[in-house]
N, C-alpha and C positions, 0 to 999 in steps of 0.2 A: 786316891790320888796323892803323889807326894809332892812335897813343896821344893819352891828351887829349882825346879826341873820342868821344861812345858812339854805338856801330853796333849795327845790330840783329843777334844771334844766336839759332842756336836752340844752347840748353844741354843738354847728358847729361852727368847724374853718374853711376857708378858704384860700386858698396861691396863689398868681399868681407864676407859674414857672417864671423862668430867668428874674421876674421882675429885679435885678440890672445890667443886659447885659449891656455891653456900647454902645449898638446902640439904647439900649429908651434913648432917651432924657427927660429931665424935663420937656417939655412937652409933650412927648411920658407917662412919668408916670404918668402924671396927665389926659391924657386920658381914660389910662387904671384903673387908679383908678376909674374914675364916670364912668365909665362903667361897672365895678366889681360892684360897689352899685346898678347900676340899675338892672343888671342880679340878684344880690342875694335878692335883694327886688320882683320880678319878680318870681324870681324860689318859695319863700317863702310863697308868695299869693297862687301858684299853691297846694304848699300842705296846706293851709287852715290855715297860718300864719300870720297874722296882724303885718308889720313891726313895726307900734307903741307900740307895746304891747312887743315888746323885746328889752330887752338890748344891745345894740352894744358897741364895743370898736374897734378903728382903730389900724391895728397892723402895716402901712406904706405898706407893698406887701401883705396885706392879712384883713381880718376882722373878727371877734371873736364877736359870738354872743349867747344870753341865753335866750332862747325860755321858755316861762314860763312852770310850770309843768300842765295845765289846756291845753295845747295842747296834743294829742296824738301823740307819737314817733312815731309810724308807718309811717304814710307820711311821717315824714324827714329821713327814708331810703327808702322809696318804693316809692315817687313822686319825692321829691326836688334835686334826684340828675340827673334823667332823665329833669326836669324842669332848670337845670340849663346848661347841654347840649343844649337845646334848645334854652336856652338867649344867650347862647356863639356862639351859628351859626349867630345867628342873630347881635350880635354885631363885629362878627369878618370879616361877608363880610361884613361890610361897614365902618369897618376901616383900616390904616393905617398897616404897617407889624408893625411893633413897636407897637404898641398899641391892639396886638392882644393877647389872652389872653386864659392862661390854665391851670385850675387848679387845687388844692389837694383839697379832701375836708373831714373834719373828722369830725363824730355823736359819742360822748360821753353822760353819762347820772352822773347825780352825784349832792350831795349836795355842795351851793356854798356860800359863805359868803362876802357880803361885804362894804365897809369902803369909807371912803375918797379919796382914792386912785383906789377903783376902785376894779374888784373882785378876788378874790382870792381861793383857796381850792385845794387838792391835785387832785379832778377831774379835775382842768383847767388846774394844770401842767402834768396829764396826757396825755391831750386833743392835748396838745402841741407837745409833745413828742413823742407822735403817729406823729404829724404831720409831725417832721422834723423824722422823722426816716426813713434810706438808702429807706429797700425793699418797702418805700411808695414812695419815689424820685423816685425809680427807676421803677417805673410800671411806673407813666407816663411818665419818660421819653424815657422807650421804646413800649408804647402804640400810637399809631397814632390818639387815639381819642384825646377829649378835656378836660377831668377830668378821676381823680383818688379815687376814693371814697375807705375808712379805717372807719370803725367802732371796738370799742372797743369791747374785749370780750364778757364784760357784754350786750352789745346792739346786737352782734350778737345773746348769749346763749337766751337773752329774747325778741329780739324783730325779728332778719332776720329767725331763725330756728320755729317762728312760723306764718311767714309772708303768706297770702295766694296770693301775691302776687310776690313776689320776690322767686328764685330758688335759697336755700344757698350752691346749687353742687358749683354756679358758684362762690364763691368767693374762696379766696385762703390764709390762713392763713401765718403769717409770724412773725418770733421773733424778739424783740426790745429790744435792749438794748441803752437806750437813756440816757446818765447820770446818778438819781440815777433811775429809770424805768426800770422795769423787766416786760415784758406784751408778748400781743400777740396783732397784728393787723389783722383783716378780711379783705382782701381788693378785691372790686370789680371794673370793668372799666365798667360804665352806656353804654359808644356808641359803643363799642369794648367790649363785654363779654367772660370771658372766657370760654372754652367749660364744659358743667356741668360735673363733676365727683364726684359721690358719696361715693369715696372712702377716697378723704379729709376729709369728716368729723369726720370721726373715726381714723384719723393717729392723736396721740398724738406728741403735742408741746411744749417745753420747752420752757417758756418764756424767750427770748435770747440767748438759747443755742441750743444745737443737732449741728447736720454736717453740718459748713457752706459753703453756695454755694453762692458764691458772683462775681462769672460771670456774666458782665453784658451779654444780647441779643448776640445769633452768628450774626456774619454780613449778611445782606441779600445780597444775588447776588453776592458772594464770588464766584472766576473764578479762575482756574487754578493755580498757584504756587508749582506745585506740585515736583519741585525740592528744593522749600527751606522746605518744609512740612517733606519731606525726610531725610533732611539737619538735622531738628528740631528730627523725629523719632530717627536720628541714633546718636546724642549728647546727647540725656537724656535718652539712653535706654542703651550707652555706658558708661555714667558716672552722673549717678544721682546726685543730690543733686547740681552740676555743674550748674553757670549760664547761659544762653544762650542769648549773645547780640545780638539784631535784631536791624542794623544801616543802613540807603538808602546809597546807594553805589553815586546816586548823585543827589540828590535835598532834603534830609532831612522830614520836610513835607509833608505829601499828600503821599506818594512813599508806603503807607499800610503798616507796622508796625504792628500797634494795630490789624489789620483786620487780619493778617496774624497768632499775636498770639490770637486773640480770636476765630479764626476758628482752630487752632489744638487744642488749651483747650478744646472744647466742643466736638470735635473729637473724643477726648483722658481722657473724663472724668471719664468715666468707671476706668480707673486706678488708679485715684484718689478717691478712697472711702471714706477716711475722710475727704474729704473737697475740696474745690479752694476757696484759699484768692485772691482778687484782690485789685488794689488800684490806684487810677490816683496821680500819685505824682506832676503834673500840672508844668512838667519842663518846656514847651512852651504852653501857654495857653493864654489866652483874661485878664486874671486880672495879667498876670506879675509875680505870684509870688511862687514861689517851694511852694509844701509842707513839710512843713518840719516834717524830720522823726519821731518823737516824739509824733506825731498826726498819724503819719499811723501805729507805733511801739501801740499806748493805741488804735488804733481802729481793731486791727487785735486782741490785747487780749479781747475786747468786743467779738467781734465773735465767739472766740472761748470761751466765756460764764466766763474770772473771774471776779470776784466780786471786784467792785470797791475800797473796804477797802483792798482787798490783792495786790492792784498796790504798786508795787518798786515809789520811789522818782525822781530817773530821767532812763534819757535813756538807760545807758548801762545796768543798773538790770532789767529794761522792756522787753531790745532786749534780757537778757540773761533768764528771763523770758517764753516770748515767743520761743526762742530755745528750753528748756526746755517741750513748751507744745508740741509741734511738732514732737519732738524725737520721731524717732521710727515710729509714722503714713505717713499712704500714701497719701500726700495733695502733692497740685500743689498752687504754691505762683507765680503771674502773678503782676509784676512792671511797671506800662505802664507809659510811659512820662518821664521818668527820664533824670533829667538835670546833675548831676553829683553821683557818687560813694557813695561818702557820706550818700546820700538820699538812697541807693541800701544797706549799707553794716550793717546797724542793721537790715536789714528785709529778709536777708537770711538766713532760714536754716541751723543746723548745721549735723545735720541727711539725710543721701544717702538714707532714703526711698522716702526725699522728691524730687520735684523739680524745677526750678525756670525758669520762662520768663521776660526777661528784655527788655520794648521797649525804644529807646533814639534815639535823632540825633546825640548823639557824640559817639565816640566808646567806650566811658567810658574805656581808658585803665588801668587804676588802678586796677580795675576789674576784667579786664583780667591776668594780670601780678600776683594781691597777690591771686584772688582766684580762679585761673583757666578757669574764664569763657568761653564759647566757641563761636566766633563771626559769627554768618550770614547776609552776606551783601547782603541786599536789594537793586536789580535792578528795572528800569523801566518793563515793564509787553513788552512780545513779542507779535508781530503784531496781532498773531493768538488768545493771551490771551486775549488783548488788546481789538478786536472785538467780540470775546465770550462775555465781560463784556457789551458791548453795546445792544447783542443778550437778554441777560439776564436782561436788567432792560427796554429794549423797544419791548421785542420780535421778534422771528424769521422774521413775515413776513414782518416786515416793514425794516427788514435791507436787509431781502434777495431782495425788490423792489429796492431797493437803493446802492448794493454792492462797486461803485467807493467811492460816498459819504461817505459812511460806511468807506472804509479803510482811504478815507481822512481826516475825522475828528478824526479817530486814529490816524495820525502821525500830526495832528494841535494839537492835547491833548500830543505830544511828548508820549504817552504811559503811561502815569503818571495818576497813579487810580484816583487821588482825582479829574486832571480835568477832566478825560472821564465821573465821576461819577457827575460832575457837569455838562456838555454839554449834560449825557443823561437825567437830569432831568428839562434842558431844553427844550431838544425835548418832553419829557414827558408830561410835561405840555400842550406843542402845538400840537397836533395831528394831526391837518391838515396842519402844515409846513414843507414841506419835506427836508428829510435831504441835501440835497445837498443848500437848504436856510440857514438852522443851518451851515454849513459850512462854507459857505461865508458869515456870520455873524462872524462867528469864526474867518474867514483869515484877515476880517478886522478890528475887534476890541481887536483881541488878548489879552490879559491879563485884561484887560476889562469887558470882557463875563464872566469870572473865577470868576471873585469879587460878592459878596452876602451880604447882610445885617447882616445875620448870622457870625460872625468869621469865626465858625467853618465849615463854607460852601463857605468857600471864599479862593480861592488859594492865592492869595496876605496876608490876611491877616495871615493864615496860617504860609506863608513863613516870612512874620515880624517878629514874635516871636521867629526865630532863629537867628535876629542882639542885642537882648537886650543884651547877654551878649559878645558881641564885642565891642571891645575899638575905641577909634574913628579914631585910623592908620586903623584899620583893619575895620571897617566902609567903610571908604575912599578906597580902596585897591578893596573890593567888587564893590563896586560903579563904577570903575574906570575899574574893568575886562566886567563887562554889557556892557561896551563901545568900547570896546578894540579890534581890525579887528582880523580876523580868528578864526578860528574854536576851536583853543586850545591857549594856552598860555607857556611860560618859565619862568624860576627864573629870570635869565637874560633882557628878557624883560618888567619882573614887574619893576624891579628895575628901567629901565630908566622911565615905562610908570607910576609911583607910587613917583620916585626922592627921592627913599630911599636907606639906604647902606645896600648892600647884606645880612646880619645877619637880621635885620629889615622887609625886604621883606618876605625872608624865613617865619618869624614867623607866618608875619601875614597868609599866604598861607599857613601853618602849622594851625593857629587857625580855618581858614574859609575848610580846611578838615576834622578837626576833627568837625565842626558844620555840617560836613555833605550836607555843600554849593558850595562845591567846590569838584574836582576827580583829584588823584595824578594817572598820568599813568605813562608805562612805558616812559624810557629813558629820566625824568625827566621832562615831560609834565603834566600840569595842563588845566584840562576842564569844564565846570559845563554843567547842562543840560539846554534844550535851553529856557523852564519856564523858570526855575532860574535866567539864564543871561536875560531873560526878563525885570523879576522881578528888578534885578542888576538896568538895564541900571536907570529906575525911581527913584532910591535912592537918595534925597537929597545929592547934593554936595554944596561945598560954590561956587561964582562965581567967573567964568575964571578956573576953578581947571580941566574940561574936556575938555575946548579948549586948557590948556599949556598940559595935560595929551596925550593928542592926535597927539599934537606937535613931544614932545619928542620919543612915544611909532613909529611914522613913522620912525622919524629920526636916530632910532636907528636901523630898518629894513633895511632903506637906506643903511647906512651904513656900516652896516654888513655884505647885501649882495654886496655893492661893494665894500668892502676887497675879500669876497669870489669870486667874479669871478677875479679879478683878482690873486688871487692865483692858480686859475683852469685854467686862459687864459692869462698867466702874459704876452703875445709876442698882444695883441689884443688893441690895443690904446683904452682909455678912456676918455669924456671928466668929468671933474672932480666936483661932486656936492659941493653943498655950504655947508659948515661947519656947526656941530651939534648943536642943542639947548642947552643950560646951561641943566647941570643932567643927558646927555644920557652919555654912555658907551658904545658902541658896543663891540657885543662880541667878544672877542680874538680869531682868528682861525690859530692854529700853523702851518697846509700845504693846500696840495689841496684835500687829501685825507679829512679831517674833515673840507675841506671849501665842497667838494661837498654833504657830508654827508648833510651839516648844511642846504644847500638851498632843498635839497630833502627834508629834516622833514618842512622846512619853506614854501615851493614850496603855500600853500594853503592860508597861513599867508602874503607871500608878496605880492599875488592879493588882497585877501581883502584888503591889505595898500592901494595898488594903486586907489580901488575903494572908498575909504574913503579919500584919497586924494583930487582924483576929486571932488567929494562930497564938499569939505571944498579948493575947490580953489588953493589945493599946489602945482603948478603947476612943479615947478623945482623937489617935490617928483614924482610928476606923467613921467616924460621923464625918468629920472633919475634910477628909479626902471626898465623900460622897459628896456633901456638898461642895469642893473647890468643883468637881468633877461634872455635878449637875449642868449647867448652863449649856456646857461644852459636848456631854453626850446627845442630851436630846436637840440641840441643832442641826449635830452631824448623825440624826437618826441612829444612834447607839441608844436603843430601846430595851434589850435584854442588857446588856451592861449598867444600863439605870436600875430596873427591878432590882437585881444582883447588888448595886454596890447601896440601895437603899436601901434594903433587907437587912444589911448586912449594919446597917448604920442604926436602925431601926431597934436592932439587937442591942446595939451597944449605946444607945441611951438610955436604956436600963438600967445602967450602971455609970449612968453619969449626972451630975448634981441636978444639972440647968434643965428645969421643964422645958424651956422654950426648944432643946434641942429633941424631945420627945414629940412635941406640936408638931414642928415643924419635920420634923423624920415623917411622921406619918401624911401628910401634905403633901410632900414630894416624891414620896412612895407611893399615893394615892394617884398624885398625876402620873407616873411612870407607869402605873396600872392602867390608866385611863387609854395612855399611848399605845398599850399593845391590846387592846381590847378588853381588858377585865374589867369591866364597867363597874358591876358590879361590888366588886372586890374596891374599886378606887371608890365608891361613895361609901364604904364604910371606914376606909381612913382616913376621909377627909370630914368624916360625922366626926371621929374620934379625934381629932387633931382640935375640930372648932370648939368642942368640949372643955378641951386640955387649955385650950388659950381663952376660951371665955372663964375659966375656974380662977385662972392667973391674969386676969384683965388687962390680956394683949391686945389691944384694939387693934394695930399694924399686923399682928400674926391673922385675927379674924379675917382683916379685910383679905388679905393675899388668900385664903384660904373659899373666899365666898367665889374669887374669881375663877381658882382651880374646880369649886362646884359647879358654875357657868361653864366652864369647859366641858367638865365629864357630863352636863346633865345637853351640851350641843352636840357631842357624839352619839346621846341615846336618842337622839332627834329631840329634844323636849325644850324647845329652846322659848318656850314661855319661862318653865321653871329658870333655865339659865340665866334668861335676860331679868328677873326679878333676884337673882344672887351677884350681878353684875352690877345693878343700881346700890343694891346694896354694898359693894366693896366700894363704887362710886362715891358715896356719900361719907363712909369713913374714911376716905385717902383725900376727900375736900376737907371732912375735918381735924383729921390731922397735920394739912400741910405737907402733900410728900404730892409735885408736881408730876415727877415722871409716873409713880404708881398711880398716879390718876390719869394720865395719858393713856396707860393701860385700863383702865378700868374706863375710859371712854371709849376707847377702841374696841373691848369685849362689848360695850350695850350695842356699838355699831353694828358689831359683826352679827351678834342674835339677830336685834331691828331689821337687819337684810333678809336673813333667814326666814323671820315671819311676814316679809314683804312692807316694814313699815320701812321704805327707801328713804323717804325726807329725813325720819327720825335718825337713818343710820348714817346720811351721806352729813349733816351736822356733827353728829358725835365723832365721826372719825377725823373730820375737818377739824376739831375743836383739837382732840388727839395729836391731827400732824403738828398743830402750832408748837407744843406742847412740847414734843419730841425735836423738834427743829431747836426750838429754842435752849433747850439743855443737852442737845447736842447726843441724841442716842439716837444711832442708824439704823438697830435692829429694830426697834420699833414702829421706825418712821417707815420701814420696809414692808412690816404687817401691813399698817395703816393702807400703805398704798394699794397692797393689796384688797384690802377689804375696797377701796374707794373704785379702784376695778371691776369687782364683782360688782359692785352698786349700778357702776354706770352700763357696767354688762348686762345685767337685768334687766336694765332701763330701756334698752336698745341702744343705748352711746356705744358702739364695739368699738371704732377708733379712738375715744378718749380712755376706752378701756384696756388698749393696747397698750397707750400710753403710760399710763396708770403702772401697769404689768413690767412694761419695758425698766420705768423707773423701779420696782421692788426687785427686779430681778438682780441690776445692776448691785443695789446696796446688799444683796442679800449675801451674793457673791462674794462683797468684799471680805463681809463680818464672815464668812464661812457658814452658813445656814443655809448648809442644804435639806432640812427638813423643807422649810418655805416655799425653797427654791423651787422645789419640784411642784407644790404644789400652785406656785407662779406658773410655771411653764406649762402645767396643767393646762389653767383657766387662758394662759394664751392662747391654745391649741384651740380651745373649746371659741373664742371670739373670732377668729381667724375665720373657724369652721361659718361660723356666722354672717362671716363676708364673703363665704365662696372660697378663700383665697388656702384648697388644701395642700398646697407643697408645703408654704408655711406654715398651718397644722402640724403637718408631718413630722416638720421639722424641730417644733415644738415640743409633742408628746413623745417624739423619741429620745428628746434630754428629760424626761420627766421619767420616761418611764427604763430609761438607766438607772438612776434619782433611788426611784422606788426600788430597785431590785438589789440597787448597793446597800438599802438600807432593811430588806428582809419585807418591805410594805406588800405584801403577798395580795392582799386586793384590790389595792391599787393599782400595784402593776396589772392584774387580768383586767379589772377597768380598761385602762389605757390601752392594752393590748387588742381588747376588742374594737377600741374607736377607732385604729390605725389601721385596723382591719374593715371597718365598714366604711371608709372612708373611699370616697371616688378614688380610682387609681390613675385615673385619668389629671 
């Protein structure tokens, strides 16, 4: 070819997709680059091309070459691109993922001229221009094969429509409007063809204009949603033109969005006759960086066909512009990715014929507020959706062989589309792994298994992209909840577990909800989902920042709840923990009323401390919470959670100085035994405990301890022995001076004295008891008493004074939260009631008792109860 002089060539350009991904490396590109030359030299020969004899030029991701005019163009659309498929199989299984390769390819024909510099001619800025244009992206990007082959006009008009080789149903025309380029692209997919239709060929094209349809692909294997689809019908059929925010309710990322609005667009396209604009505004993406709107404001007016000499100067005449073309038609304008408002608000619509989807992890409230938008919150997918989706990209029969598995890799996927859709195209892959291996590959490498080379196929990486625009308190803050015991969180307990002041904490848990990282619930709880907190826990912290974080966030549970019980038990001796870490705060609890409130919402929150305790050696947290915790579990019949957090406490005075906290571990461990039946088991830690404290002559520890004996030894029926351990704590809480514990310890001889039918003896001691407890002002006691004073008079034959009796313990028992009692108040109603005849009342008795019993796991109590309701007149 000589220079200076234009000769005719025909042109193939070349493109590797996502060659600049961040997971090739440099030398991932230079892989894939001499691999691209050998396949295009390769595919070349095939069609009867002598690589020497053409010009090449390196384009970095792609290579531009000028096939002399002494070859015949046919083969380079009828061989070279199925030839080029064929180098691409071959070099792609035997390379690296990185280094795997797929690409555009585009046959132009034209005069070319060129110079020192190399060639030049409006055919090669053609050739170009076809190449980077959208609808040529977008076929392979949503073709599954390995190339995307675009031929210009001219090369279809004279070279595919007389091809006796190639079928021109099967290509598919497409407008381009690429800078100053006004054309049409042919485009065919060599390994993937489209189905022939010879209707295309005689539909007329406007080169870059006619009704744009710039939807990308409906999502494949799109399941259920069919509450937010509805959500979606009934806010743009209500009020057109209206934006509609689609934000994850709790994990941002992955949670289907895009999926969600690209399957109603195409749903719903019918209604949009003039057009669907689309546009990734790339708010969270792999390269970092918004689009910014000025670029999606000049590519929506390409679309819709003006002419680059009629574009306004800047943004706001573009956006007023585009308003302008819009007016009036029925298009749907679909915003996917948007990181803030901004980016949203020149590309909306001003015309009610139209209407608008906006996908984002933040709720973009600006949006909401100046222009109305309508927000639907995106949840995780339900159990049932959940496994549909798995049904659907692995088939019926292999989930129906597998049904546990199947639901268990549902709730290890947390229900969250992007990982189920990544764990079923693991299983997909392996065919003869079954799922219950996919599983426990799951349970063990958890977050892990999620990750993919691909970004956008990677739950982790995913989820990164919504820290970049977090500051680095609110960095820290996230970081620091992945860590954090229990199930949910408080304002309160960021603050000590974060060592920030109130207003500060707030925010950042205000920033990390609106990123959609984070779930504000009611009564002032914060939760994320359990990815998420996954994701959390791995966030680079500085060091020492989770071991003092973790410090303080116990110390402040500690704390809290031992203000709290003792507000709830202020007459119940405590020994007292050690003083808080620098930055905690416990929170302020004004009575007993919002101290028992506070341990009920926390009730979940202070096991996991305890277990993270342990975990981390805090030994004096570990007793310490078991006791604030004690009082509070066994009234609300939390019986397994005593055993557990006293065991646990039991362990860890072991290793702590104070005998008394060894005594007393085994005491309360003893009675916690005694609760769920292990009789047995509870009289030998409560032998061991009276040992421990008679060694260190705790008289106060003995007596508590004789009375816990009288308990376990009135459960084994033996309530001779009981009521002779109950005189005994009797007489050491006279001689020490402790009124209320002797209140108690009247009330225990009462309660045996009934048992063995000595009723004078009992109905005195518990009478002695109420004063006792009246007068020092403790309800929970005075609640027993009454009870016990009920069963006395019930025995007696008093059934109405023993109603009475009942009616009052019920009421106190309520207030304090003691429904251990309770129920077995409502019990002994049932049972006096029966005594009068009067069985609705019964009824209605034992079936709050025997609720009571079954909230609280009392398995034979409830069949008790269960049987009396049943034998009981129906009449």
């Amino acid at each position: 070819m000589g220079r200076d002089q234009a000769v005719h060539c025909t042109i193939v350009v070349v493109d590797v997709e996502g060659f600049g991904d961040p997971c090739r490396t440099l030398p991932h590109q230079l892989g894939a680059r001499a691999g691209l030359y050998r396949v295009l030299e390769q595919a070349l020969g095939a069609a009867g091309v002598r690589w020497g004899d053409c010009r090449c030029e390196d384009r970095g991701d792609g290579v531009f070459v000028l096939v002399p005019a002494e070859y015949a163009k046919a083969p380079l659309v009828e061989v070279l691109p199925g030839a080029l498929v064929e180098a691409l199989r071959g070099h792609n299984g035997t390379s690296p993922a990185a280094q795997r390769v797929r690409l555009r390819v585009v046959v132009h024909a034209g005069e070319v001229a060129l110079d020192a510099h190399g060639a030049t001619s409006t055919a090669v800025t053609t050739a170009f221009r076809l190449l980077d244009a959208p609808p040529v992206k977008r076929a392979l990007a949503e073709s599954p094969g390995l190339a995307a082959l675009a031929v210009s006009r001219w090369v279809f008009d004279e070279v595919v429509r007389h091809s006796a080789v190639l079928d021109p149903a099967t290509f598919r025309p497409a407008p381009v409007r690429v800078k100053e380029v006004r054309d049409i692209a042919w485009i065919a997919l060599p390994d993937h063809p489209y189905p022939a239709d010879p209707a295309v060929l005689d539909q007329p094209v406007a080169p870059g204009g006619g009704v744009p349809r710039q939807l990308p692909g409906a999502p494949a294997s799109f399941v259920g949603r069919e509450e937010y689809l509805a959500d979606l019908d009934h806010a743009l059929t209500s009020a057109a033109g209206t934006a509609v925010v689609i934000s994850a309710l709790g994990g941002a990322g992955g949670i289907g969005k895009t999926w969600l609005a690209l399957h109603w667009a195409h749903r719903h396209a019918d209604r949009f006759p003039d057009g669907q604009l689309f546009v990734d505004l790339r708010g969270y993406s792999p390269d970092g960086q918004p689009l910014d709107p000025a670029v999606a404001v000049r590519g929506f007016l390409d679309a819709l066909g003006v002419d680059p000499g009629r574009l306004p100067a800047d943004l706001d005449a573009q956006a007023a512009l585009y308003r302008s073309l819009v007016a009036g038609r029925r298009m749907l304008v679909v915003l996917d990715n948007a990181a803030t408002a901004d980016q949203v608000v020149p590309l909306l619509p001003g015309s009610p014929t139209c209407a608008v989807l906006v996908t984002g992890r933040t709720s973009l409230t600006s949006l909401i507020d100046r222009h109305g938008a309508r927000h639907v919150r995106l949840d995780i997918l339900p159990r049932e959706e959940g496994r549909a989706l798995l049904v659907e990209r692995l088939g019926e029969h292999g989930v129906a062989a597998e049904p546990e598995a199947t639901d268990e890799l549902v709730e290890l996927c947390g229900r969250f589309p992007l990982a189920l859709a990544i764990t079923a195209r693991h299983a997909f892959r392996h065919p003869r792994i079954p799922l219950a291996e996919v599983a426990a590959e799951l349970r063990d490498l958890g977050l892990d298994m999620l990750d993919d080379d691909d970004p956008a196929a990677s739950l982790p990486a995913v989820l990164s992209w919504s820290l970049r625009r977090l500051t680095d308190t609110e960095r820290t803050v996230f970081g620091l909840l992945g860590i954090a015991p229990g199930p949910d969180t408080t304002l309160p307990a960021v603050v000590s577990l974060a060592d920030l002041p109130p207003a500060r904490a707030r925010r950042a848990l205000s920033a990390l909800e609106e990123a959609s990282l984070l779930e504000r619930r009611p009564r002032g709880r914060y939760a994320m989902h359990d990815l998420v907190r996954a994701y959390a826990a791995t966030t680079a912290l500085p060091d020492g920042v989770r071991e003092a974080a973790l410090a303080r966030v116990m110390d402040f549970h500690l704390h809290t709840a031992h203000n709290a019980d003792h507000l709830v038990y202020p007459h119940r001796p405590l020994l007292q923990p050690d003083p808080p870490s620098p930055g905690v705060h416990p929170h302020p609890l004004p009575d007993a009323a919002a101290a028992t409130a506070w341990l009920q919402a926390e009730h979940a929150t202070l096991l996991a401390t305890q277990r993270v305790a342990v975990d981390l050696g805090r030994h004096h947290v570990v007793w310490h919470l078991a006791q604030a915790l004690n009082s509070f579990q066994i009234r609300r019949g939390h019986r397994r959670d005593a055993l557990t957090t006293w065991r646990a406490a039991l362990n860890a005075a072991a290793h702590l100085p104070d005998p008394a906290m060894r005594s007393r571990a085994h005491r309360f461990l003893g009675y916690a035994c005694s609760l769920s039946g292990s009789h047995e088991e509870a009289v030998g830690h409560l032998d061991q405990a009276l040992d421990l404290a008679a060694r260190h002559r705790d008289t106060a520890e003995q007596a508590q301890i004789h009375k816990m004996l009288a308990f376990t030894r009135g459960l084994q029926e033996d309530h001779r022995r009981a009521l002779d351990h109950a005189r005994h704590a009797l007489d050491l809480h006279r001689a020490l001076g402790q009124p209320v514990r002797e209140a108690d310890a009247l009330n225990t001889v009462g309660w045996h004295a009934a048992r063995l039918g000595e009723f004078d003896t009992a109905r005195d001691h518990c009478h002695a008891a109420l004063v006792l407890y009246r007068r020092h002002h403790d309800p929970s006691g005075e609640a027993q008493t009454l009870g016990n004073l009920g069963y006395v008079a019930h025995k007696t034959g008093r059934y109405r004074r023993a109603l009475d009796y009942y009616g009052q313990s019920v009421d106190l028992l309520r207030r304090a939260g003691d429904t251990y009692y309770e129920a077995l108040a409502h019990d002994w109603t049932g049972q006096a009631h029966t005594a009068l005849g009067q069985h609705d009342q019964a009824r209605k008795a034992w079936r709050e008792a025997l609720e009571l019993y079954r909230e609280q796991g009392r398995d034979t109590d409830a069949a008790r109860v269960r049987q009396q309701l049943d034998d009981l007149d129906p009449g």
